[in-house]
N, C-alpha and C positions, 0 to 999 in steps of 0.2 A: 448883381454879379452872378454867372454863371456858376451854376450848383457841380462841383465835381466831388463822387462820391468811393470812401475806399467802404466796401463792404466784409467782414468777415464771418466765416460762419461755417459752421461744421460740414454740410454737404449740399451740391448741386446737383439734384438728380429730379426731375420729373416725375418719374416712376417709383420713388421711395414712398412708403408707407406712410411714415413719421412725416418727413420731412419732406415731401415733396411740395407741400406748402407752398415754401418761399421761396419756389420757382416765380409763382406770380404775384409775388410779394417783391422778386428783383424786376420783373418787366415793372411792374406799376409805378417804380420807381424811378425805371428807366424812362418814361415818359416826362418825367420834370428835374432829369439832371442835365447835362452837358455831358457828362459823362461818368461809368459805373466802373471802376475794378471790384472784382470778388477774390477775394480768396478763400478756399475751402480745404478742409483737410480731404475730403473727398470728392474728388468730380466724379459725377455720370452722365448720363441723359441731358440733353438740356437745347432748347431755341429760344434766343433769345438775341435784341436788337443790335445794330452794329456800334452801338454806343457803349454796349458793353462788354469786356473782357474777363474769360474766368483762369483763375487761377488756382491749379492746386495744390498742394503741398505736398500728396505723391503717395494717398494712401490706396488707392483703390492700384498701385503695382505694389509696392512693397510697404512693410512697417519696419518702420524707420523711424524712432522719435529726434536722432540728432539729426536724419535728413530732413526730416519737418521743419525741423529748428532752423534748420540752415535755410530750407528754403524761404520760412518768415520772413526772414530778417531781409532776405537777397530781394523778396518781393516790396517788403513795405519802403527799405530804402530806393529799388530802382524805380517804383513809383511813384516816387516820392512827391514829383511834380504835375501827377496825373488827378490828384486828391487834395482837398482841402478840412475835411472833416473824415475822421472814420468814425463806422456807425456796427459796431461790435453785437452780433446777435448771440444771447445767451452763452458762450462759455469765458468767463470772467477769464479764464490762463491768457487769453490774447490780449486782454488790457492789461496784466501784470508783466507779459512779456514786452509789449510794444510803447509802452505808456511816456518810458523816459525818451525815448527818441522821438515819438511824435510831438510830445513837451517841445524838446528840441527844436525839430522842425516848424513848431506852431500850428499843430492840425487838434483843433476839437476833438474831443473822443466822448462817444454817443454808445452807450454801453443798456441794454435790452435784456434782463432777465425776469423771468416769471417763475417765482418757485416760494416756497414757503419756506422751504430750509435753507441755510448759508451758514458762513463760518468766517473765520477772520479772513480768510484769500476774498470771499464777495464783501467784503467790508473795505479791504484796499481797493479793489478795483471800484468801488462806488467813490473811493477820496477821490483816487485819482481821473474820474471820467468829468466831463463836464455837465452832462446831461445823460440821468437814466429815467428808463421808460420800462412803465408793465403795467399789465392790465387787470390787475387785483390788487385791492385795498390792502388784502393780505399776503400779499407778496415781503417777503422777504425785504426786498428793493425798494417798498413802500415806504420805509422809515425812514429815506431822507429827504432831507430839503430839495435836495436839483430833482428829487421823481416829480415826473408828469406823467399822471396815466393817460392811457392811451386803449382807442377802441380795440376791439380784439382783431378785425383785420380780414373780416369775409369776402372771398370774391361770391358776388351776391347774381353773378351773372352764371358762372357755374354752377353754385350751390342753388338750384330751385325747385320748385316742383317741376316734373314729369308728368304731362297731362296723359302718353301714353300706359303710365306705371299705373299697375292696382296694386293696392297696400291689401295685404294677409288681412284677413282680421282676426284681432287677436295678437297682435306679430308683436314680437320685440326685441331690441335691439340694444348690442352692447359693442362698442368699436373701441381701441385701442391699443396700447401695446399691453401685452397680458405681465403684467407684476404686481407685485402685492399692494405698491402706492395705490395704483388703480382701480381696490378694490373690487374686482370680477367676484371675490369670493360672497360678499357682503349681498350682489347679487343674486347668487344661486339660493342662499338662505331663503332672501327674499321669494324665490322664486317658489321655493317649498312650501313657505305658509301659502301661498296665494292657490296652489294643486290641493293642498290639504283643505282648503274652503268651497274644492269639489269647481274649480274655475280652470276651465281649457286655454291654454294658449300655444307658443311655439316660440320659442327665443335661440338667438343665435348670437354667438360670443364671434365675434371679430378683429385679428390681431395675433402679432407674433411674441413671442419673449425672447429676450435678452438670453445667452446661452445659460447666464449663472442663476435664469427663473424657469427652463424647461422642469425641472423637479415642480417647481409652482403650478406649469400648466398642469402637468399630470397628476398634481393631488387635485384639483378642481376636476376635472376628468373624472378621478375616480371617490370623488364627491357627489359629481352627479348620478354615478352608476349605484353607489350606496344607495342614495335619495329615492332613487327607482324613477328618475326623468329623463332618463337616456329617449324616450320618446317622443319629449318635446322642446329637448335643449342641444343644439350641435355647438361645435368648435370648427370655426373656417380659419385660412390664413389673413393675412391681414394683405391690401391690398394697394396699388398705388393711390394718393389720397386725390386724385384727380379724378379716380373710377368712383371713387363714394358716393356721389350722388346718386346712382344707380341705386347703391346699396340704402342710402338712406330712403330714397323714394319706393322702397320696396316692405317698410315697415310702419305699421301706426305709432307706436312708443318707442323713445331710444334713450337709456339710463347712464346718465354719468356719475359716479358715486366718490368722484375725485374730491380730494382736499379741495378746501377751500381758497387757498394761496396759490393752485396750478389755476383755473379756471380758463379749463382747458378750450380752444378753440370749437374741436368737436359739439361743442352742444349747439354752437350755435351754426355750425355746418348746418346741422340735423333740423333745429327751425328755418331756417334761411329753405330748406327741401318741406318745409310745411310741416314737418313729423312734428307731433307731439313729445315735451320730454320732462323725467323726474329728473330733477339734480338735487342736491346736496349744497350749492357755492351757494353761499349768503350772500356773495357779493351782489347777483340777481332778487334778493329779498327787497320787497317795494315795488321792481319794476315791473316782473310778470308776476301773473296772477298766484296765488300760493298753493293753487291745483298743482304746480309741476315741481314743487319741491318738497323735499324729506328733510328728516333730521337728521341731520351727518353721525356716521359709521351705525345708524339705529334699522336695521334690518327688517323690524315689525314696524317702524312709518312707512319705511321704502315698499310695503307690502300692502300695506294699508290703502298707501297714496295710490299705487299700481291698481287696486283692485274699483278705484273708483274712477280711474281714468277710462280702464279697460272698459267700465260699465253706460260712459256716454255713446249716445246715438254718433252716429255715421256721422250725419250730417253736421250735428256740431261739432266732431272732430274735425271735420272740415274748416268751420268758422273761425276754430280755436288755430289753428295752423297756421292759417292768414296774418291771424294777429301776431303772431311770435315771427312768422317771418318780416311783416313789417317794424317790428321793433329793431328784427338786426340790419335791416335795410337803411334804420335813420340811424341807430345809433353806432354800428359794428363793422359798419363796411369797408372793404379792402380800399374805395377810391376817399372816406374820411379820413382814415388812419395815414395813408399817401399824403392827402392836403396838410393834414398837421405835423407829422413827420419834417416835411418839406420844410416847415415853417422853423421849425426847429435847429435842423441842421443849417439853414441862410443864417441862425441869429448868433 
């Protein structure tokens, strides 16, 4: 039977930082449905096939949470017939809103969070979905029976090496949204024993905050100017996540120092671009080599680790790069996650 799919999910934009993600997360989709609605609380930017229609709830003119509301409800019933599964990405509120009337209707609900924390609201919206999917053991979402994880989702055709790029030597690399989960700070620490052991580098933080963590960026800011590394550590904006590759094929090491229940797609952007990287997610413990991981929130491993990466040959940075992109190649890919997804929603 023909795959007809309701999609819901925070924003459609191309050009977004965060999220522009699963722009090619809805095409890849689009290629094994019959057909795609979206709805999003926010549209932007966006090309995408004739088989798909987006919808938005009308944030990016006004805020309005009872026109939001109104418009849910107007979209999910008038398409009612256009859908046979909806496949709810990360904000649990649209399976507590929508849950009893798709019941109703007879549509599957396919509900996708990745986070480490939750509360009774993700706890109902995992009763009431049929199938939830994330990509961490330690996912919050991981403790039920209907989870199936699922690869993290790289377009492995965008995210590559750059045979024109020269990586810095020495360079490194920190991308995301700047808040405290994210731990940016745990790096700068880091960053300090590694200058105090008399070792050159240059690192650039990547990424905007949230308006209620601007105070956050600027005590990291003027952490760094205490530290006396205003010389080898900037602050850029964060940029559309379609331009990254740029950015990653621009750096030899790239640190993610996130929880272990986010396991954040980012790292494996950054190997999919060949970069070398330290993380923290155990969920990666076993599969890559233990060169590229630290002990979570431990600031003197993360220093440790960093000063022995920094100190391989060229070359075998090279070799090592290879390998971490072929792992997200078999294991991580945006056209695996697509095949299995699929599979899911048909069943």
């Amino acid at each position: 039977m023909p795959l007809k799919l309701l999609i819901i999910t925070q924003k459609v934009d191309i050009n977004d930082d965060i999220l522009g993600f699963f722009h090619q997360w809805i095409l890849e989709f689009s290629r094994r449905c019959e057909l795609i609605t979206v709805i999003c609380l926010q549209r932007g930017n966006y090309c995408l096939p004739e088989n798909v229609k987006v919808l938005s709830l009308g944030k990016e003119k006004q805020k309005s949470r009872s026109k939001y509301l109104i418009n849910f409800y107007k979209y999910i019933w008038h398409e009612r017939k256009n859908y046979g599964t909806v496949f709810v990405h990360m904000n649990q509120e649209y399976v507590l809103l929508g849950w009893f009337l798709w019941k109703v209707l007879g549509k599957k609900i396919a509900f996708w969070r990745n986070h480490y924390a939750g509360n009774l609201f993700t706890r109902a919206a995992m009763m009431f979905s049929n199938h939830i999917f994330c990509t961490s053991k330690y996912s919050f979402t991981a403790k039920s029976k209907k989870t199936i994880l699922m690869p993290v989702g790289i377009d492995t055709d965008l995210f590559k090496k750059k045979n024109n790029n020269a990586r810095k030597n020495h360079s490194i690399l920190f991308l995301a949204r700047i808040s405290p989960v994210k731990n940016p700070h745990l790096v700068i620490e880091a960053l300090r024993h590694v200058r105090d052991k008399g070792i050159d580098f240059t690192a650039d933080f990547y990424g905007n905050p949230l308006t209620q963590d601007i105070p956050y960026l600027d005590s990291l800011k003027e952490k760094v100017k205490n530290y006396q590394l205003s010389d080898c550590i900037s602050f850029k904006k964060g940029i559309p996540n379609r331009e990254t590759p740029r950015v990653y094929n621009a750096y030899e090491i790239f640190i993610n120092p996130s929880p272990s229940g986010m396991y954040d797609k980012t790292i494996f952007e950054a190997m999919a671009c060949e970069s070398l990287v330290l993380t923290s997610n155990i969920n990666l413990k076993g599969k890559i080599d233990e060169k590229f991981l630290f002990m979570e929130n431990n600031e003197d491993d993360l220093a440790k680790q960093l000063v022995r990466l920094l100190a391989i040959p060229f070359k075998k940075k090279e070799e090592l790069g290879k390998i971490l992109r072929a792992f997200v190649v078999s294991n991580h890919s945006l056209t695996i996650l697509g095949d299995k997804l699929a599979k899911c929603f048909a069943n």
